[in-house]
N, CA, C and O of each residue as an XYZ file, in Angstrom:
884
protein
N    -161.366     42.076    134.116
C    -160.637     42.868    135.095
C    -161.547     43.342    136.224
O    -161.129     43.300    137.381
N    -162.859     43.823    135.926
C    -163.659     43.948    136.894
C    -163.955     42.859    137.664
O    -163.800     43.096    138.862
N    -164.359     41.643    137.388
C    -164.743     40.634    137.988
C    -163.501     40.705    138.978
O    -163.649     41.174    140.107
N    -162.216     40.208    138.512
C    -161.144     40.224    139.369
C    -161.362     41.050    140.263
O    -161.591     40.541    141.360
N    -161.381     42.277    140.208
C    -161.251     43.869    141.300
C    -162.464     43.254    142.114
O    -162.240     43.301    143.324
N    -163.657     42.705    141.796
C    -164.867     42.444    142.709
C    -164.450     41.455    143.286
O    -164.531     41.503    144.514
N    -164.064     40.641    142.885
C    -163.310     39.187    143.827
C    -162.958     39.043    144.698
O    -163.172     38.234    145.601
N    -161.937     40.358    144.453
C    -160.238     39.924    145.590
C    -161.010     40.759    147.013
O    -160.468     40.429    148.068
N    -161.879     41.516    147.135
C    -162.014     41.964    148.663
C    -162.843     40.792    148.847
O    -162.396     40.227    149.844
N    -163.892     40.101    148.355
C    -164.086     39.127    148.840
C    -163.294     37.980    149.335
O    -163.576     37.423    150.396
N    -162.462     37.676    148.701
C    -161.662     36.877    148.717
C    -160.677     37.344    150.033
O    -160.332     36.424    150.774
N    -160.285     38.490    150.311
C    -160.137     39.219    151.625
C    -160.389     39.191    152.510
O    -159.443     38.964    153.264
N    -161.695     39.366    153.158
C    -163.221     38.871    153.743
C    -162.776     37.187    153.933
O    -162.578     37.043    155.140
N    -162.682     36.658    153.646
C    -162.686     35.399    153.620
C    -162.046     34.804    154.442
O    -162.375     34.094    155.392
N    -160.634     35.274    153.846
C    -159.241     34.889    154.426
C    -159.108     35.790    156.053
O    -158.237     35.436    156.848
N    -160.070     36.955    156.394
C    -160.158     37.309    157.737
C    -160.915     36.368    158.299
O    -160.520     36.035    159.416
N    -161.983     35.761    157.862
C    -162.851     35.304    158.570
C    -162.275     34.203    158.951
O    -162.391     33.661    160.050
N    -161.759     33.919    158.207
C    -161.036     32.595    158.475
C    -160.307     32.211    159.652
O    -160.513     31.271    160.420
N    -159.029     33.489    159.667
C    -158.276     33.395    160.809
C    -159.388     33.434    161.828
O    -159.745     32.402    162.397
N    -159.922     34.568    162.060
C    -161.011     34.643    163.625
C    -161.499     33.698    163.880
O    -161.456     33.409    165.075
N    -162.202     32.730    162.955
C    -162.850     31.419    163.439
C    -162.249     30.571    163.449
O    -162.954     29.641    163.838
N    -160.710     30.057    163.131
C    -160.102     29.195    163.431
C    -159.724     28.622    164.586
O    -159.495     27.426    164.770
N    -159.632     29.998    165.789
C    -158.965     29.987    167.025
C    -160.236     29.160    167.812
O    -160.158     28.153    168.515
N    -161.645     30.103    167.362
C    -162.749     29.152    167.805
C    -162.781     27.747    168.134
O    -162.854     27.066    169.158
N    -162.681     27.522    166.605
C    -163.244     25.930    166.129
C    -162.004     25.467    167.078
O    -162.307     24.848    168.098
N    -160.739     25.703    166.835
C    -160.005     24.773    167.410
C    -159.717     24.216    168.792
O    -159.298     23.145    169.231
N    -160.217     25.689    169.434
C    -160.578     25.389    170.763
C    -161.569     24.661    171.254
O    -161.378     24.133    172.349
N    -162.784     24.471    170.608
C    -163.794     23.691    170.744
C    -163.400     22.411    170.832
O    -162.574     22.074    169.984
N    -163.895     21.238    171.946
C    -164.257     20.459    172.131
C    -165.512     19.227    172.206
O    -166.534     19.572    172.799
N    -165.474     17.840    171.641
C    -166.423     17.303    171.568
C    -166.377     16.237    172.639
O    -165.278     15.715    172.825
N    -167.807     15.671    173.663
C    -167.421     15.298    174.615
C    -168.598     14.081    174.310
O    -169.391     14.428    173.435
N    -168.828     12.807    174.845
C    -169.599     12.016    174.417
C    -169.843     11.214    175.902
O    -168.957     10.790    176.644
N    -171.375     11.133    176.117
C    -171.872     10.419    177.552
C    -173.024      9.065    176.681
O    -173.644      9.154    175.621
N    -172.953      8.219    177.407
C    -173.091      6.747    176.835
C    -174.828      7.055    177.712
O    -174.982      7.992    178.495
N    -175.658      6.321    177.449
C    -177.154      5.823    177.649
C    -176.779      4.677    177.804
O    -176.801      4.252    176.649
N    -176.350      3.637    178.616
C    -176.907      2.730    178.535
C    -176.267      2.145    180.495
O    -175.356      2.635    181.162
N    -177.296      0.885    180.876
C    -177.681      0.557    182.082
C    -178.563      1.553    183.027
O    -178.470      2.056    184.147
N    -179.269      1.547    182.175
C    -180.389      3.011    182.594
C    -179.322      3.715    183.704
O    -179.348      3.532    184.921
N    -178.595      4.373    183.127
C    -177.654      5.362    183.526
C    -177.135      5.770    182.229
O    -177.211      5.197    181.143
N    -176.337      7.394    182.709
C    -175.437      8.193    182.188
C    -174.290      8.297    182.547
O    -173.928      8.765    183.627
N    -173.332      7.714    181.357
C    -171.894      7.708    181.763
C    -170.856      8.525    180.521
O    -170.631      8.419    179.316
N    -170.394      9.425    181.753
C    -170.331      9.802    182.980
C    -171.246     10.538    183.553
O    -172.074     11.132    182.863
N    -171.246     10.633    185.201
C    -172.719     11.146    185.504
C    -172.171     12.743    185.864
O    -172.979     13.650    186.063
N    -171.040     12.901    185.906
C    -170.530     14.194    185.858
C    -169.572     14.690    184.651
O    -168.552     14.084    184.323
N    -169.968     15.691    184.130
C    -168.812     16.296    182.870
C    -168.790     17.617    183.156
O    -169.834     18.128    183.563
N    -167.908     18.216    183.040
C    -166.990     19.653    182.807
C    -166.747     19.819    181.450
O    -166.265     18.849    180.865
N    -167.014     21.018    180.699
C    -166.943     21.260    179.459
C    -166.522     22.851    179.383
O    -166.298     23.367    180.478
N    -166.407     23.569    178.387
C    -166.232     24.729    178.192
C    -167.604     25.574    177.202
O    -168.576     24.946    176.781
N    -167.480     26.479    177.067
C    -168.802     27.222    176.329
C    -168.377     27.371    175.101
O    -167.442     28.151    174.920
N    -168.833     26.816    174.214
C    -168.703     26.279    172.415
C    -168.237     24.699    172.646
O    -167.603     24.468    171.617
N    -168.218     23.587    173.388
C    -167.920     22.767    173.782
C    -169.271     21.565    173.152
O    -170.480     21.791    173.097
N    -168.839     20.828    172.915
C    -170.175     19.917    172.461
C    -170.264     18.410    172.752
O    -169.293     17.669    172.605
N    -171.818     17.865    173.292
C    -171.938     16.942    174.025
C    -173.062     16.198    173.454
O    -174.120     16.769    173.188
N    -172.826     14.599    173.199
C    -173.426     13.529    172.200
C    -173.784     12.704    173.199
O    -173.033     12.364    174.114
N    -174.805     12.397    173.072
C    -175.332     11.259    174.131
C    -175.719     10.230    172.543
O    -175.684     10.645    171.384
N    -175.911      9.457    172.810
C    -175.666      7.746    172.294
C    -176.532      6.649    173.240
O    -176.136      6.188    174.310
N    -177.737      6.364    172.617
C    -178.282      5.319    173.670
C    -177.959      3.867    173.261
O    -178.168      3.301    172.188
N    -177.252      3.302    174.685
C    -177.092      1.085    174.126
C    -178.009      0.790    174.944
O    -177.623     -0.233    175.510
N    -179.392      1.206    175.494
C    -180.276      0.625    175.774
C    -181.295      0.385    174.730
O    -181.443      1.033    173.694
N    -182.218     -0.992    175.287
C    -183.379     -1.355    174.197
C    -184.074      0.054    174.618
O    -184.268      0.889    173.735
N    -184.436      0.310    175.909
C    -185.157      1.023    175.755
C    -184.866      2.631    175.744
O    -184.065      3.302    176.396
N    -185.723      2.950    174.860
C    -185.333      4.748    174.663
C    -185.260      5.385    176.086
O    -185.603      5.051    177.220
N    -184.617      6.524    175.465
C    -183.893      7.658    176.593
C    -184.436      9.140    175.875
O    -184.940      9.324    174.767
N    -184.115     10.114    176.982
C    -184.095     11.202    176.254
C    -183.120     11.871    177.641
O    -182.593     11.166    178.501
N    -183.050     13.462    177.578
C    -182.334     14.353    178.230
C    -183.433     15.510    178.365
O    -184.327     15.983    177.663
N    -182.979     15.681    179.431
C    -184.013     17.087    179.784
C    -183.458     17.640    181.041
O    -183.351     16.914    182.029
N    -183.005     19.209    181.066
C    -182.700     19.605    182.084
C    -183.777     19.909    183.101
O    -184.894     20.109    182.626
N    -183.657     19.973    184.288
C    -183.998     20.292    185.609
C    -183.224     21.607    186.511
O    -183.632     22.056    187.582
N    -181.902     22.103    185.683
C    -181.652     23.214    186.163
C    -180.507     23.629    185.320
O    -179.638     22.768    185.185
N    -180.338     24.641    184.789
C    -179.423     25.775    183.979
C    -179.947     26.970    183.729
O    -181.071     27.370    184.032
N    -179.228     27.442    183.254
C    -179.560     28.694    182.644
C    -180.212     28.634    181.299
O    -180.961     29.492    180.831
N    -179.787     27.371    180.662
C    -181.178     27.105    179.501
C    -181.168     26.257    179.742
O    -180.239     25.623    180.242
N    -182.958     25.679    179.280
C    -183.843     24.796    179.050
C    -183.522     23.785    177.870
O    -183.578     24.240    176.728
N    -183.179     22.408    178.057
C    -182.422     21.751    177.067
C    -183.546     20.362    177.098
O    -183.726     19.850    178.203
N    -184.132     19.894    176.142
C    -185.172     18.563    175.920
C    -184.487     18.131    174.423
O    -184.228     18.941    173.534
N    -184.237     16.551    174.350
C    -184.040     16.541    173.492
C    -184.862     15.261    172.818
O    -185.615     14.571    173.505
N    -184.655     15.036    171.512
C    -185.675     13.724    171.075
C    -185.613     12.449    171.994
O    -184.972     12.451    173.046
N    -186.250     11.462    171.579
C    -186.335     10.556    172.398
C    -185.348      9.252    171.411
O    -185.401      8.873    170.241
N    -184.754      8.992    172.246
C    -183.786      8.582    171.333
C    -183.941      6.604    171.832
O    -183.831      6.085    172.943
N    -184.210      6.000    170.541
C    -183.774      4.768    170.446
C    -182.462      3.511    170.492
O    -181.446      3.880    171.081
N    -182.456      2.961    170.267
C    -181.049      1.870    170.849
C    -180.393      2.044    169.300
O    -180.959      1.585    168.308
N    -179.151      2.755    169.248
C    -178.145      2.971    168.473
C    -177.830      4.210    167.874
O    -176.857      4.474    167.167
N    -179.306      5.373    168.443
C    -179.253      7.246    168.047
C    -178.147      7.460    168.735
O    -177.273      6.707    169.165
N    -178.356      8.873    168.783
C    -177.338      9.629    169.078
C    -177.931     11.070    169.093
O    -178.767     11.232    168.204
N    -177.665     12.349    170.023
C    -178.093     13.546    169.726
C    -177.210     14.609    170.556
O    -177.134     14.589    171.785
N    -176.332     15.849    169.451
C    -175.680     16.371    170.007
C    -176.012     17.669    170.552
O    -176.861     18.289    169.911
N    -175.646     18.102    171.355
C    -175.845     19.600    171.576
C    -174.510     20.252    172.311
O    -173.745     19.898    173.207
N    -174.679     21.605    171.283
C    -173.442     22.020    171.818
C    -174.041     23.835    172.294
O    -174.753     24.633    171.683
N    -173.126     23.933    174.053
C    -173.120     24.641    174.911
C    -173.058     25.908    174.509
O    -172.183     26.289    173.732
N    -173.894     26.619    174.951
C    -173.470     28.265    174.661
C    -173.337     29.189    175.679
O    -172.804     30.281    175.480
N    -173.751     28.869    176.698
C    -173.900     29.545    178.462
C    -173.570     28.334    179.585
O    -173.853     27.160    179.824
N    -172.536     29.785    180.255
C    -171.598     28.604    180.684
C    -173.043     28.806    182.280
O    -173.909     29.675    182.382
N    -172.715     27.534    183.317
C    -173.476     27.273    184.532
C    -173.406     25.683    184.572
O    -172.677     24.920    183.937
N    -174.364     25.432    185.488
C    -174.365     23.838    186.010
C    -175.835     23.679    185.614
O    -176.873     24.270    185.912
N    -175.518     22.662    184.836
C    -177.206     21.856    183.922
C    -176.969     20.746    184.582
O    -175.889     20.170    184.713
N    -178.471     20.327    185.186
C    -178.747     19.416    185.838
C    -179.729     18.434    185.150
O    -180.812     18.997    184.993
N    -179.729     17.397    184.771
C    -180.871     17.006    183.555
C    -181.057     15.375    183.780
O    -180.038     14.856    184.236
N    -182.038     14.566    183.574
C    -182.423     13.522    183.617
C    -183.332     12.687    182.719
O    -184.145     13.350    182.075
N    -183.345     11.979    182.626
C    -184.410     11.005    181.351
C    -185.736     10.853    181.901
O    -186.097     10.037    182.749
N    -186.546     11.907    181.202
C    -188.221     11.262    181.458
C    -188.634     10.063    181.749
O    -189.068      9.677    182.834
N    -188.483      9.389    180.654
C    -188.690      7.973    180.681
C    -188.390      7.306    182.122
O    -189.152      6.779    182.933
N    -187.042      7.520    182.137
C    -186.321      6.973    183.828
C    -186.285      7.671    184.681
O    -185.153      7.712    185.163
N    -187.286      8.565    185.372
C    -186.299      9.282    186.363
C    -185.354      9.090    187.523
O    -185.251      9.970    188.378
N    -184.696      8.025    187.580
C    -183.620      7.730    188.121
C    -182.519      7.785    187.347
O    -181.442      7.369    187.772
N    -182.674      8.368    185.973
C    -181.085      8.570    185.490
C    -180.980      9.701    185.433
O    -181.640     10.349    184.621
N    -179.923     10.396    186.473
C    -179.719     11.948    186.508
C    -178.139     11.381    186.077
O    -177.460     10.368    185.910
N    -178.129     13.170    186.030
C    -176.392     13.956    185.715
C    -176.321     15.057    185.640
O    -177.189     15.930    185.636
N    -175.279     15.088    185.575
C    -174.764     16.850    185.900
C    -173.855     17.186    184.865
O    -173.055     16.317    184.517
N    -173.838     18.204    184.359
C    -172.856     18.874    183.291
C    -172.631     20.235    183.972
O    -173.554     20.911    184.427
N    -171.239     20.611    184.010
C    -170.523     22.337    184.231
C    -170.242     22.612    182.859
O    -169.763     21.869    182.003
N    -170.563     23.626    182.797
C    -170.323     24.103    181.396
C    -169.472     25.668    182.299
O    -169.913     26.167    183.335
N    -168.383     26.089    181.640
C    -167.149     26.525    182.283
C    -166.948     27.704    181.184
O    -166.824     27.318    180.021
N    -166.899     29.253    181.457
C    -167.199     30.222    180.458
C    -165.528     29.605    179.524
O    -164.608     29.110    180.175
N    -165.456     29.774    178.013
C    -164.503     29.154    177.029
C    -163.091     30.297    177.286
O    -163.461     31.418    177.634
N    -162.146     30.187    177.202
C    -161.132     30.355    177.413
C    -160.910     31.807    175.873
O    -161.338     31.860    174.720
N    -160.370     32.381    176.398
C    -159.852     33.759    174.775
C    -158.768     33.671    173.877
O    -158.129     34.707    173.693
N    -158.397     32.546    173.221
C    -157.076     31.979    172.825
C    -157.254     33.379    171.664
O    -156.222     33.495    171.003
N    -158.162     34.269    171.356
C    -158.294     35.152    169.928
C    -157.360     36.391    170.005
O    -156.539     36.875    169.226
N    -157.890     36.782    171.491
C    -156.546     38.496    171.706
C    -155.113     37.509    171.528
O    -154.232     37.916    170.771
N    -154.974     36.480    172.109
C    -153.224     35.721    171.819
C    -152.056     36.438    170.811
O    -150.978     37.020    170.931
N    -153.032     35.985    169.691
C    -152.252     36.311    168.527
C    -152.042     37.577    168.120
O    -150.910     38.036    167.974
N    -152.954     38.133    167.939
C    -152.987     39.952    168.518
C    -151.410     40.477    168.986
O    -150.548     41.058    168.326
N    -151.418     40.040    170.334
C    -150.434     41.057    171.074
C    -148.710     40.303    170.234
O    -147.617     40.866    170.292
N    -148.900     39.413    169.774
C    -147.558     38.678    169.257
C    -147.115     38.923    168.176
O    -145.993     38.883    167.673
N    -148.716     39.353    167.637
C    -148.130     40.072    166.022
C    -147.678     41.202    165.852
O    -146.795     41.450    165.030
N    -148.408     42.348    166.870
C    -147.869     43.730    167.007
C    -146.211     43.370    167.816
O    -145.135     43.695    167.315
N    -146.374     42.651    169.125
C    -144.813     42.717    169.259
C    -143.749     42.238    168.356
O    -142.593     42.637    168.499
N    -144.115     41.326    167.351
C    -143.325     41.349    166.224
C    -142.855     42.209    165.371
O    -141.699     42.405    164.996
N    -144.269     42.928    164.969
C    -144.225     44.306    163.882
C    -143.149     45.807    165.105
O    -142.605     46.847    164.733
N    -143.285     45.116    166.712
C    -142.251     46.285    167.394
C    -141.135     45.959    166.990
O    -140.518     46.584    166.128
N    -140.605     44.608    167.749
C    -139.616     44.280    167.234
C    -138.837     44.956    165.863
O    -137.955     45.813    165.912
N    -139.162     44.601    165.159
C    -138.695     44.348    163.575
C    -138.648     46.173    163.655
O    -137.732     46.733    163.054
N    -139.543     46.903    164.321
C    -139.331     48.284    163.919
C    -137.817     49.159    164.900
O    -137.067     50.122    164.745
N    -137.982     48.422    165.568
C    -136.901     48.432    167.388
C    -135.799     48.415    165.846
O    -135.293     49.441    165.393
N    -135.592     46.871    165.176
C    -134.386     46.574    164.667
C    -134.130     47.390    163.363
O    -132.969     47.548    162.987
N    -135.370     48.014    162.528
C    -134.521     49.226    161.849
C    -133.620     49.804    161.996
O    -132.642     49.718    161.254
N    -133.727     50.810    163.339
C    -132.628     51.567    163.289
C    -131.117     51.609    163.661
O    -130.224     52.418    163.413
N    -131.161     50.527    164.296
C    -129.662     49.053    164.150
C    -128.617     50.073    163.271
O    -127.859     50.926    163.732
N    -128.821     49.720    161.942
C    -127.900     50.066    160.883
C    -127.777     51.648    161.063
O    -126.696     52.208    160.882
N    -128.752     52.234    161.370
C    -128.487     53.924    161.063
C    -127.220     53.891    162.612
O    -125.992     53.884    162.522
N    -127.940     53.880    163.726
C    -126.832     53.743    164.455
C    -125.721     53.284    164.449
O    -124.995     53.737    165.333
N    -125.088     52.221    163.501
C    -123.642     52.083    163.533
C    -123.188     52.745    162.183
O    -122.066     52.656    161.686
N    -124.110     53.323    161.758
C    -123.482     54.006    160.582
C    -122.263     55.529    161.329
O    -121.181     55.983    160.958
N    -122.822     55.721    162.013
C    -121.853     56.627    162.873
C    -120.822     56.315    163.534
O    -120.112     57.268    163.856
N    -120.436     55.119    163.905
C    -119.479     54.286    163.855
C    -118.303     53.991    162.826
O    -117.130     53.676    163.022
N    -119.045     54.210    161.635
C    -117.923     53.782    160.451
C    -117.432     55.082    160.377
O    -116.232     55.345    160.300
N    -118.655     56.194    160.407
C    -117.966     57.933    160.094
C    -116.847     57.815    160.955
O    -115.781     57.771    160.340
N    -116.774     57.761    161.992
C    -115.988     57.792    163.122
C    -114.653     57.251    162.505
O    -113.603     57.794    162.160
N    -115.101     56.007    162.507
C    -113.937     55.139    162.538
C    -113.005     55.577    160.951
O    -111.802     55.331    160.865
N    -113.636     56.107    160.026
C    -113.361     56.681    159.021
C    -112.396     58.321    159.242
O    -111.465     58.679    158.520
N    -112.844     58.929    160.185
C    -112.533     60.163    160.787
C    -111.179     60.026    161.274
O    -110.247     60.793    161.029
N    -111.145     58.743    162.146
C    -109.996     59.018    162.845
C    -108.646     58.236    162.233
O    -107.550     58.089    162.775
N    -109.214     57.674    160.595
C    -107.820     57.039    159.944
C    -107.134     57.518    159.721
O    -105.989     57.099    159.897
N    -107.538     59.323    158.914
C    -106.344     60.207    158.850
C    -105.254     60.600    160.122
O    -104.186     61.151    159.853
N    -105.697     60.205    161.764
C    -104.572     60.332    162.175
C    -103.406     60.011    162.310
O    -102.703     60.807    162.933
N    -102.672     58.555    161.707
C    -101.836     57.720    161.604
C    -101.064     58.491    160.692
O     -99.922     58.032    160.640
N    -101.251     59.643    159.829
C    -100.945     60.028    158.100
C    -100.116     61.049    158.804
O     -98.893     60.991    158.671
N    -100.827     62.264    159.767
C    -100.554     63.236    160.471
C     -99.214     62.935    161.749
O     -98.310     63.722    162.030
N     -99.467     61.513    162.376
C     -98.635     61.325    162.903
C     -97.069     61.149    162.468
O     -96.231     61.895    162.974
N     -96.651     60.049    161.427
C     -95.533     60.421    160.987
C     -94.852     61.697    160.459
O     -93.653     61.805    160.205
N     -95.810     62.660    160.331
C     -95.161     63.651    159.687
C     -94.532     64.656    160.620
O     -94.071     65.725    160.218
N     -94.529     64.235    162.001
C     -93.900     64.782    162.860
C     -92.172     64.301    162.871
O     -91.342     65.210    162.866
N     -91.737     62.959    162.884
C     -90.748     62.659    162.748
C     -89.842     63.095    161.716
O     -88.647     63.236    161.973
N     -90.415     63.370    160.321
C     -89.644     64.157    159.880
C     -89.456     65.387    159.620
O     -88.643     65.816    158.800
N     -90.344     66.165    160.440
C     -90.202     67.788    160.764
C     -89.311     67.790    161.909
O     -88.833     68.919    162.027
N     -88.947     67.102    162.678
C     -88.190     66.806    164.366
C     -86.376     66.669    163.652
O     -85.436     67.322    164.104
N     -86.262     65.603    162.404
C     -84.791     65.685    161.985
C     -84.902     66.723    161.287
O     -83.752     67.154    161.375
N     -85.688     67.756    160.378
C     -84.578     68.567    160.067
C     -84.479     69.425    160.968
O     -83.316     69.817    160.874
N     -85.176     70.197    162.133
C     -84.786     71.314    163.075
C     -83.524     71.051    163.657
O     -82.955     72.111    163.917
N     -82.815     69.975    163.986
C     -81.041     69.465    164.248
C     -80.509     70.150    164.087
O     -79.807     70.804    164.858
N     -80.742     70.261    162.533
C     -78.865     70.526    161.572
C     -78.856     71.854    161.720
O     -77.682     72.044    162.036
N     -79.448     73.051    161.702
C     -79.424     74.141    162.457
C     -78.706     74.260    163.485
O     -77.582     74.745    163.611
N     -79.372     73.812    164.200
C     -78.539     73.865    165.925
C     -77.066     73.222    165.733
O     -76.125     73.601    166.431
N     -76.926     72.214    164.729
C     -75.584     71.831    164.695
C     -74.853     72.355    163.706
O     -73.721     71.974    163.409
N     -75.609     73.441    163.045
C     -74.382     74.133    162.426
C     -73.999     75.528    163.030
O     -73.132     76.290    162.602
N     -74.805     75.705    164.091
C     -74.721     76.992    164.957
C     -73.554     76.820    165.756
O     -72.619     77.619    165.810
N     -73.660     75.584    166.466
C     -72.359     74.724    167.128
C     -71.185     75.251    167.262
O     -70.512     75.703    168.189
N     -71.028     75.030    165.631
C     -69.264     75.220    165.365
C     -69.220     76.874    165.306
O     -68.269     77.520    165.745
N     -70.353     77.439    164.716
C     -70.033     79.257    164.823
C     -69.916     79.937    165.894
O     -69.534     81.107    165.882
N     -70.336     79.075    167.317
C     -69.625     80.157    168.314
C     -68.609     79.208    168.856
O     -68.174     80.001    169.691
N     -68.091     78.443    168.990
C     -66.985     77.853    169.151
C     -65.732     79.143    169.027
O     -65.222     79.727    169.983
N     -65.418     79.381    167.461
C     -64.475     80.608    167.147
C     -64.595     81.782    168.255
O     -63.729     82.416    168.860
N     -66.232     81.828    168.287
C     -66.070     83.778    169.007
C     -65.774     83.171    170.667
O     -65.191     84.051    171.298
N     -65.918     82.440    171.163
C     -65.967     81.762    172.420
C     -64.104     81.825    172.416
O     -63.507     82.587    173.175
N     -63.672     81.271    171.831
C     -62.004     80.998    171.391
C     -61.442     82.492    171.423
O     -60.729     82.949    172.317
N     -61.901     83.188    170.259
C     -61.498     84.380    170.254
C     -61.268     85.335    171.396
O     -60.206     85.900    171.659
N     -62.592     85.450    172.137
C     -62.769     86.623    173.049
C     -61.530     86.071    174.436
O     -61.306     87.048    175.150
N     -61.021     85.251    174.750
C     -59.557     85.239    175.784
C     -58.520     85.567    174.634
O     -57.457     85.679    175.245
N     -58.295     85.757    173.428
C     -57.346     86.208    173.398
C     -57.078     87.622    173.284
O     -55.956     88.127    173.253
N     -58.253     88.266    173.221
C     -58.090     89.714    173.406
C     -57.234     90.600    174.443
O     -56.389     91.480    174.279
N     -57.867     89.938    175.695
C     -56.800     90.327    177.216
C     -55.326     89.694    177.035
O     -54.452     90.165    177.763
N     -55.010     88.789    176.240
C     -53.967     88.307    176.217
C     -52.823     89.463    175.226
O     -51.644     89.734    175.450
N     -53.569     89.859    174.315
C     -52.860     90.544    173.202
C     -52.685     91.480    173.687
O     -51.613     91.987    173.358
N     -53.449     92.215    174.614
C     -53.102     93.761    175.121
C     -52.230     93.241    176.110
O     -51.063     93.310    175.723
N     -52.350     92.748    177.235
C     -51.432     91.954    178.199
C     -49.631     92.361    177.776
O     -48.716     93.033    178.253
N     -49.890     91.433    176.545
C     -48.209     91.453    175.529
C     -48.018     92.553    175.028
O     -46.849     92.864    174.799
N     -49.240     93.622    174.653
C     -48.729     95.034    174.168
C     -48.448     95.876    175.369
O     -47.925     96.971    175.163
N     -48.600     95.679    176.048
C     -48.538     96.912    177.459
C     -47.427     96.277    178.125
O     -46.881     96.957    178.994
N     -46.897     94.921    177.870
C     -45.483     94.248    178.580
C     -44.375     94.862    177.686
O     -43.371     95.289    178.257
N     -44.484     94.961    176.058
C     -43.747     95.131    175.230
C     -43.244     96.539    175.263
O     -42.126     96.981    174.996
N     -44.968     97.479    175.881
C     -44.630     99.091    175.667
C     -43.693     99.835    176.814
O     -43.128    100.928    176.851
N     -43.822     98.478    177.930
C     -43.217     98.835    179.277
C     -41.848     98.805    178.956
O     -41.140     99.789    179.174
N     -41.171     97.215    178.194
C     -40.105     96.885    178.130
C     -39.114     97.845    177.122
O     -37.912     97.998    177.341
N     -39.959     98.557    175.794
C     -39.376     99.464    175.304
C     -39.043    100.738    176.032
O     -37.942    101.276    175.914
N     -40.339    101.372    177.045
C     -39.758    102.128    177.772
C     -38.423    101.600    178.936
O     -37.410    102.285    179.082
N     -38.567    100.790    179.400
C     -37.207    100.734    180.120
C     -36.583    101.124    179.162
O     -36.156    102.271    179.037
N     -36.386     99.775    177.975
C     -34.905    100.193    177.440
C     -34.687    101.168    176.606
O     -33.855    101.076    175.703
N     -35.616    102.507    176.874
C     -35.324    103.963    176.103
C     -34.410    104.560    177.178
O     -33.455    105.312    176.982
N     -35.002    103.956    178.691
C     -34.448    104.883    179.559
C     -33.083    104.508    180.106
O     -32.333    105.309    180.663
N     -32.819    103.204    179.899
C     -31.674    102.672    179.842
C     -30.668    103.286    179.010
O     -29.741    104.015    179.364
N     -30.972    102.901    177.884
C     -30.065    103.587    177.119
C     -29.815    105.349    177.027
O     -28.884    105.855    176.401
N     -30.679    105.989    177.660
C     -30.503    107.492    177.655
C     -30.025    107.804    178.900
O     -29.736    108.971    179.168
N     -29.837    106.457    180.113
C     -29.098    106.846    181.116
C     -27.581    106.722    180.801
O     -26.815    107.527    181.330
N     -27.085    105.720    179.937
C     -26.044    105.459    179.497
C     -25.550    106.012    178.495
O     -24.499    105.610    177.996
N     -26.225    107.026    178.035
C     -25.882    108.219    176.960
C     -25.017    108.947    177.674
O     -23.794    109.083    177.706
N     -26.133    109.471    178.358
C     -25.857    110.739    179.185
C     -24.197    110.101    180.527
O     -23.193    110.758    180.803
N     -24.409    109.311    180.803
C     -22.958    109.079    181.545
C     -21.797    108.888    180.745
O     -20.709    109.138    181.263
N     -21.856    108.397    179.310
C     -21.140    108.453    179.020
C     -20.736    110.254    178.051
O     -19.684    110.325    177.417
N     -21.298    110.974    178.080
C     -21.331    112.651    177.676
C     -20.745    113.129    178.992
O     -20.311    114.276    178.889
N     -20.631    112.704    179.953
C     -20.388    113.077    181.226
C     -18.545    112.727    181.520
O     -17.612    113.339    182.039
N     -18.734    111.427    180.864
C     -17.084    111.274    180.483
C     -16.409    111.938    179.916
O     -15.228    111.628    179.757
């Protein structure tokens, strides 16, 4: 169990190192100039810084490389018909270099500061890890949506119950209807009944006085 526990940060370590130098290596380039017709071909190359460059001699007779101007000082073995010798760039500038042996075989190499493909991944992984945090709260926000939409089902329940509070207040009013109908009816015949009692009380008085005029004329006989 210990061994394990000592392992795995190594094993950690590892798997970082890994990624960081991958972006390196992969960016790196290998570039290859030929020795032969007592010349260098090509007599011009462009490269990048971690970039690497193989010379190869097809002449009988040996070659070598040696700069005449950079920012470093570059000599390399003397190389026979079928070597080869690589060197790879670490400061970028313009190396100017030629073969001892020949000095009529010049060339030129740019070496071009290497490109940062390493921050790349960086900013893509955090905007991922935003992302994905942006889209958490997605769900909490429509969760207030369902409350809502949950809230406002009971109004459909509330609504019908108006229609049948609306029919029974009616039958009231329509049984009130017919109860003043009568007193409405009633109240003209009141003037009517006195009308006929005060015609009736008149007509008895005449005919009291009638007949007590015809009393009396005939007492007179």
């Amino acid at each position: 169990m210990r061994a394990a526990r000592r392992a795995a940060p190594g094993a950690v370590l590892a798997l970082l190192a890994l990624t960081f130098l991958a972006p390196g290596q992969a960016s790196a380039a290998s570039y290859r100039v030929a020795m032969q017709g007592y010349a260098f071909a090509p007599a011009s190359l462009t490269v990048h810084v971690g970039d690497s460059v193989t010379w190869t001699n097809g002449d009988t007779a040996p070659h070598d490389v040696k700069t005449t101007s950079g920012p470093v000082a570059i000599h390399s073995p003397m190389l026979d018909k079928g070597q080869s010798w690589t060197y790879t760039f670490t400061a970028a500038g313009a190396y100017g270099y030629y073969c001892t042996v020949h000095p009529d075989m010049t060339a030129r190499i740019t070496v071009l500061a290497a490109p940062k493909p390493t921050p790349k991944p960086t900013p893509t992984h955090h905007h991922e890890t935003g992302t994905s945090h942006e889209a958490m709260p997605m769900p909490t926000r429509t969760a207030p949506t369902t409350h809502r939409a949950a809230a406002t089902s009971p109004k459909p329940s509330s609504a019908p119950a108006s229609p049948s509070e609306s029919p029974s207040t009616p039958p009231p009013v329509a049984a009130a209807a017919p109860q003043t109908e009568p007193v409405a009816a009633a109240r003209p015949l009141q003037p009517l009944l006195l009308l006929t009692g005060l015609i009736a009380g008149v007509a008895v008085l005449c005919l009291l006085l009638v007949g007590s005029r015809a009393a009396a004329s005939r007492g007179e006989d």
